[in-house]
ROTOR-291254 format. One line per field, with one value per residue (C-alpha): residue in one letter; residue number from 1; x, y, z. Coordinates in Angstrom, 1 decimal, padded with zeros to 4 digits, m for minus. Each point is the difference from the previous one (the first is absolute). Layout:
N
code: a	...
pos: NUM	...
px: X	...
py: Y	...
pz: Z	...
! end
This chain:
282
code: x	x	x	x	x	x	x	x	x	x	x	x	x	x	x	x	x	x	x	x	x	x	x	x	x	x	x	x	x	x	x	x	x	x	x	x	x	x	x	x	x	x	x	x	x	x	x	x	x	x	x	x	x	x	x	x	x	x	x	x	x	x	x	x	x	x	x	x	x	x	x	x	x	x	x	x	x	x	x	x	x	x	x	x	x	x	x	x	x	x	x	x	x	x	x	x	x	x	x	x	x	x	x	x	x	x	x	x	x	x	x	x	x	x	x	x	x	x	x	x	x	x	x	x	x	x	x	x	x	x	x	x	x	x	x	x	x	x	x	x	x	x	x	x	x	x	x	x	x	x	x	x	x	x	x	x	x	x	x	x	x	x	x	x	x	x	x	x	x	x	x	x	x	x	x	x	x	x	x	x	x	x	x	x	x	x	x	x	x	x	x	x	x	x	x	x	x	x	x	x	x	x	x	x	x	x	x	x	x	x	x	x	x	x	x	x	x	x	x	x	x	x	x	x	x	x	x	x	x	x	x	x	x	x	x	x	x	x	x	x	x	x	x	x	x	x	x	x	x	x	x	x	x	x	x	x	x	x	x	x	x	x	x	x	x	x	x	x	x	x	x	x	x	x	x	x	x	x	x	x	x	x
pos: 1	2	3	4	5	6	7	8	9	10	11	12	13	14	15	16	17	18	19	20	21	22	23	24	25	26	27	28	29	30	31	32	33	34	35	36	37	38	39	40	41	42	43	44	45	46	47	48	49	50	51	52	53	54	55	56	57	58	59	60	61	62	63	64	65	66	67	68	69	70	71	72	73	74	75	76	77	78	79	80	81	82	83	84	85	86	87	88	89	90	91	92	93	94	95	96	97	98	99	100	101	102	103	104	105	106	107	108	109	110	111	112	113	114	115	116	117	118	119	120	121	122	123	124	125	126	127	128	129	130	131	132	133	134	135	136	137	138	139	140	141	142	143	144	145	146	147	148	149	150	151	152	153	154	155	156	157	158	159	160	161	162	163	164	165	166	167	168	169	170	171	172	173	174	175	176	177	178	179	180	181	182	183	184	185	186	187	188	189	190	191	192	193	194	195	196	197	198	199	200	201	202	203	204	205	206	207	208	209	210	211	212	213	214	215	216	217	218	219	220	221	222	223	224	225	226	227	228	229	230	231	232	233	234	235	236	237	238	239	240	241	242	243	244	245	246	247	248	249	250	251	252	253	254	255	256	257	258	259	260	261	262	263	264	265	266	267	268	269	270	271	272	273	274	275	276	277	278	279	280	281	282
px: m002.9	m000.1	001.2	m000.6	m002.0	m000.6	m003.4	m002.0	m004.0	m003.2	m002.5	m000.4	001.2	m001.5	000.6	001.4	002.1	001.9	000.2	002.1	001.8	001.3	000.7	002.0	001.9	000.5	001.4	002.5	001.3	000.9	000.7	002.5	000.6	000.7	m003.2	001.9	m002.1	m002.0	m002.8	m000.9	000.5	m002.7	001.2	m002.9	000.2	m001.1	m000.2	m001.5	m001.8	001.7	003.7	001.9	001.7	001.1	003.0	m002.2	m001.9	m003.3	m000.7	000.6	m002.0	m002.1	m000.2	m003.3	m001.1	001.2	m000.2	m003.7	m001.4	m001.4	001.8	m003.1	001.3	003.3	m000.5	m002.4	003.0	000.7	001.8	001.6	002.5	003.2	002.5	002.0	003.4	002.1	000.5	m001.9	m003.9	m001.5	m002.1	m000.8	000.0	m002.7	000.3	m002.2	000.1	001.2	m002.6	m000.1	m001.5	m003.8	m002.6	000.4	004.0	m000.7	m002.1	002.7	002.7	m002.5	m000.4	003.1	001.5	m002.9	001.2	003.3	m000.4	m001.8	002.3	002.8	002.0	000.9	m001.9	001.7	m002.7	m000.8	002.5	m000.8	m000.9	m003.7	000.1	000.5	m002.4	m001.6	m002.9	m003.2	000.3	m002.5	000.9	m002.6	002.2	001.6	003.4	001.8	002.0	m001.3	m001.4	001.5	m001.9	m003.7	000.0	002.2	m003.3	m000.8	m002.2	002.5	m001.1	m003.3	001.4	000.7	003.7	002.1	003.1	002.4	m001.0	001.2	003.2	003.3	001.2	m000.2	002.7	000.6	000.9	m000.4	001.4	001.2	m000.9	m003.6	m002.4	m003.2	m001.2	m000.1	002.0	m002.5	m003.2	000.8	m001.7	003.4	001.8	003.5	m001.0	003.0	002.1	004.2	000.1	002.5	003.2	002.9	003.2	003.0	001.8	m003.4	m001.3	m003.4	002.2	003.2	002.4	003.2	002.3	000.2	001.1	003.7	m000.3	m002.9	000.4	m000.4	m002.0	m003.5	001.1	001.5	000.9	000.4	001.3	000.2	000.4	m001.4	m002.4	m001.0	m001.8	m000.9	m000.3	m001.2	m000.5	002.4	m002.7	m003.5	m002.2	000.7	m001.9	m003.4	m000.8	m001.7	000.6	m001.3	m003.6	m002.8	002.7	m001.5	002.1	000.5	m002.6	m002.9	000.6	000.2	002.7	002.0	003.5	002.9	001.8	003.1	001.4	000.0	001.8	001.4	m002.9	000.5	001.0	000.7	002.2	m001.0	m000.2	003.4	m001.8	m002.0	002.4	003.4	001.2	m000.1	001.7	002.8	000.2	000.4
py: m087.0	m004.1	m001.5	m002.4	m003.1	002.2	000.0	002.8	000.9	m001.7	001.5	003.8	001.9	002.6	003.3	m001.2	m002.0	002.8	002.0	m002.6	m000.9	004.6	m000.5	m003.1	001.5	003.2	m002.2	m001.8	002.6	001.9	m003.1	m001.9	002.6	003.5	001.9	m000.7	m002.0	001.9	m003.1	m003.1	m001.4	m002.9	m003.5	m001.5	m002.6	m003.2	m003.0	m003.0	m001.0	m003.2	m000.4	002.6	001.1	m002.9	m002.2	m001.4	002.1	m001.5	003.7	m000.2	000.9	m001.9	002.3	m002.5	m000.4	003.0	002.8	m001.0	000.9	003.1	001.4	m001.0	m003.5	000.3	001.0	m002.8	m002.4	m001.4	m003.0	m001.9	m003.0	m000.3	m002.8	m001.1	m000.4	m001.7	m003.6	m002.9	m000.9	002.6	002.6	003.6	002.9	002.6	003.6	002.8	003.1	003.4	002.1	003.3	003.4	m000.1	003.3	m001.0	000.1	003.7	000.7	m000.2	001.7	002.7	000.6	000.0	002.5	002.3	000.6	m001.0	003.2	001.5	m000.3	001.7	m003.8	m000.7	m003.1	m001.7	m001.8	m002.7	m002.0	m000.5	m003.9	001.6	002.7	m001.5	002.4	003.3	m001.4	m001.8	m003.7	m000.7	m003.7	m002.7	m001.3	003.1	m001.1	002.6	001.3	003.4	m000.7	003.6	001.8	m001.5	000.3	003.1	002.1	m001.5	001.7	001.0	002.1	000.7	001.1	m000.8	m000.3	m001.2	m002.4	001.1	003.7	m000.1	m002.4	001.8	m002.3	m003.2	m002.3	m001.4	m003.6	m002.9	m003.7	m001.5	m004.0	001.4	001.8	m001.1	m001.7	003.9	m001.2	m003.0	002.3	002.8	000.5	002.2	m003.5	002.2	001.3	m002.0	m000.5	000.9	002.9	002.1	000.7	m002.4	002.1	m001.0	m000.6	m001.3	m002.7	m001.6	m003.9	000.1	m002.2	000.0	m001.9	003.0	002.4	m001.0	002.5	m002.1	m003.4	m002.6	002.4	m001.0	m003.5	m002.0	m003.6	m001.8	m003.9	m001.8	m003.4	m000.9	001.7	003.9	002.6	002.7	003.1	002.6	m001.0	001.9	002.1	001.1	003.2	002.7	002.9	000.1	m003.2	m002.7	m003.7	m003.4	m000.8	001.8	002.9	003.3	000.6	003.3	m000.6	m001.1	m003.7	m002.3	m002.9	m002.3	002.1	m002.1	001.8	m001.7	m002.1	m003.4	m001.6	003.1	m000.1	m000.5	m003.5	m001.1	m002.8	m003.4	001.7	m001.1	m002.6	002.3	002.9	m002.6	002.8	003.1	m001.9	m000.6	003.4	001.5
pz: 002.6	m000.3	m003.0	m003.1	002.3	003.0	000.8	m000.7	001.3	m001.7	002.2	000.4	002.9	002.4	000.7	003.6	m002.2	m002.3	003.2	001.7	m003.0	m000.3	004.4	m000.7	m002.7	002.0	002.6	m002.1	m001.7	003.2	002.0	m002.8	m002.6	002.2	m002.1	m003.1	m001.7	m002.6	m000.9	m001.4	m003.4	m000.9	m001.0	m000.1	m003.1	000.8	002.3	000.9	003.3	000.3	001.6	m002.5	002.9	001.4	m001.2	m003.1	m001.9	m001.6	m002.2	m003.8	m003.3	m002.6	m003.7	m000.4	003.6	001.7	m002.5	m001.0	003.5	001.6	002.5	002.5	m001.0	000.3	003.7	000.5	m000.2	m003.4	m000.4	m002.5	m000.8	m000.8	m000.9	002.7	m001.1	002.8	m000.1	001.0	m001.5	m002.0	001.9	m000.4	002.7	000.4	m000.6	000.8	m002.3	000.9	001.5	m001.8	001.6	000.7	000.3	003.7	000.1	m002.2	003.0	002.4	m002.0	m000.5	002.9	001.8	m002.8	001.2	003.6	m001.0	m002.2	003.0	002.1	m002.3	m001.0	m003.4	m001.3	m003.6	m001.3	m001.5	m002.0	m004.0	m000.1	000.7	m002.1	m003.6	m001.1	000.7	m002.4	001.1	000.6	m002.5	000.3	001.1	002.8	001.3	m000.2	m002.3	003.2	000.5	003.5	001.6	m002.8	m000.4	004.4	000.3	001.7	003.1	003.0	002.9	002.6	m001.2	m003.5	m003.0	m000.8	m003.2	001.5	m003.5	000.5	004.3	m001.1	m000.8	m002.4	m001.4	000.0	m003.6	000.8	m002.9	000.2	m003.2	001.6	001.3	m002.0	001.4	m003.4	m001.1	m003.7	000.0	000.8	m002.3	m003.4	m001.3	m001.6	000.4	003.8	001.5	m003.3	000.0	m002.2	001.6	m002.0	000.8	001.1	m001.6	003.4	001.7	m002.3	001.4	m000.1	001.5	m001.5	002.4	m002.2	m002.3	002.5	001.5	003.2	001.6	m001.7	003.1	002.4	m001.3	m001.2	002.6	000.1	003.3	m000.1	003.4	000.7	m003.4	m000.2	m002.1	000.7	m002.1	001.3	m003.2	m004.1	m002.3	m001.1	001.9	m000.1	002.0	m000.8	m002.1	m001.6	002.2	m000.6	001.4	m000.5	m001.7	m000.7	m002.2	m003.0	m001.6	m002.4	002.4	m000.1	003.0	m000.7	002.7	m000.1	001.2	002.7	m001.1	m002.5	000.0	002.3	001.5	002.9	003.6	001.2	003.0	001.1	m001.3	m003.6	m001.1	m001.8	m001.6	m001.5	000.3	m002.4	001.9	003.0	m002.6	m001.5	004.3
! end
């Protein structure tokens, strides 16, 4: 159901609600999907209430801004500048943060899984981004991403029901470019650190102009009219260890990692000026 930027409830539902929600499922799945279609699976990880859905998308994430707030505040509408890279005067373009799960978005999950449940349907939720921990959020703001477990017992049909005991699974589902400020936020200095063990024919950089089979495939050259285009650096990382800004080292250091060497970066035409050698060398 939805998915990363679709919109998802901020205000609690009824019980007319849920009801309708089980009878319009029932309908779909014999209308489109011949009574084959066992349930939902939640995918419910965040949006923004501005125009994500529309051709531009105004959603993004702020470590300092963004990770600092509750999830009450996220869903308020937090905003935030960034630099606005395109040319002409120098200006900036504002972003609102991802709106995480809130004890009212719990409340409707809840329950729908309990008449979905009711009514025999499978129901796979939630997704992991809100379910860091099975611990207390002991932290002043509420923001160490465990929103599924602190509201997991909601009041549904006059009872009380736990939302992770109805669910029949929970879809393990982590983002190496998003962690919610989760490595920034954690007291563990090695929580988000590269410590897995580097297979000999997997390294964690890829450096193509060792390997003869796939030499050309990641870097690419393209001259036109004058002009270059590079399409890949010789080397980049391609399995555990991050780079660009504010990257976690192994040892719990955060450093600016290059993503390339120099001059082996993406340029676009007009940068034959710049890298006059590499135009030579294609």
């Amino acid at each position: 159901m939805g998915s990363w930027c679709t919109s998802f409830p901020t205000k609690e539902w009824s019980e007319d609600e849920f009801h309708s929600f089980v009878s319009y499922f029932e309908t779909i799945r014999e209308s489109t999907f011949g009574g084959n279609l066992d349930g939902i699976d939640w995918d419910w990880e965040g949006f923004c209430s501005e125009t994500c859905l529309k051709d531009k998308c105004s959603c993004g994430w702020d470590d300092k801004v963004c990770g600092a707030a509750t999830p009450a505040e996220l869903a308020a509408g937090l905003k935030f500048e960034i630099p606005d890279t395109s040319p002409g005067p120098e200006k900036t373009i504002t972003m609102e943060c991802y709106t995480m799960p809130t004890k009212e978005t719990v409340q409707v999950m809840t329950g729908i899984t309990y008449y979905m449940k009711q009514a025999g349907h499978v129901v796979m939720a939630p997704m992991s981004t809100a379910v860091y921990s099975g611990e207390p959020d002991t932290s002043a703001k509420q923001n160490m991403r465990n929103e599924f477990v602190k509201w997991r017992k909601q009041t549904v049909g006059g009872k009380e029901v736990d939302l992770l005991e109805m669910a029949d699974g929970i879809l393990l589902q982590w983002y190496s470019g998003f962690d919610a400020s989760l490595c920034q936020l954690s007291d563990d200095p090695k929580a988000c650190t590269c410590d897995n063990v580097q297979l000999e024919d997997y390294p964690n950089i890829y450096n193509n102009t060792k390997d003869p089979n796939v030499a050309g495939v990641y870097y690419q050259y393209l001259y036109t009219d004058h002009a270059g285009l590079n399409l890949y650096p010789q080397t980049q990382p391609v399995r555990c260890q991050a780079c660009g800004p504010n990257t976690i080292m192994p040892n719990g250091t955060r450093v600016d990692l290059k993503c390339y060497k120099d001059g082996d970066d993406w340029y676009m035409p007009g940068d034959i000026v710049k890298y006059p050698q590499l135009i030579t060398e294609h």
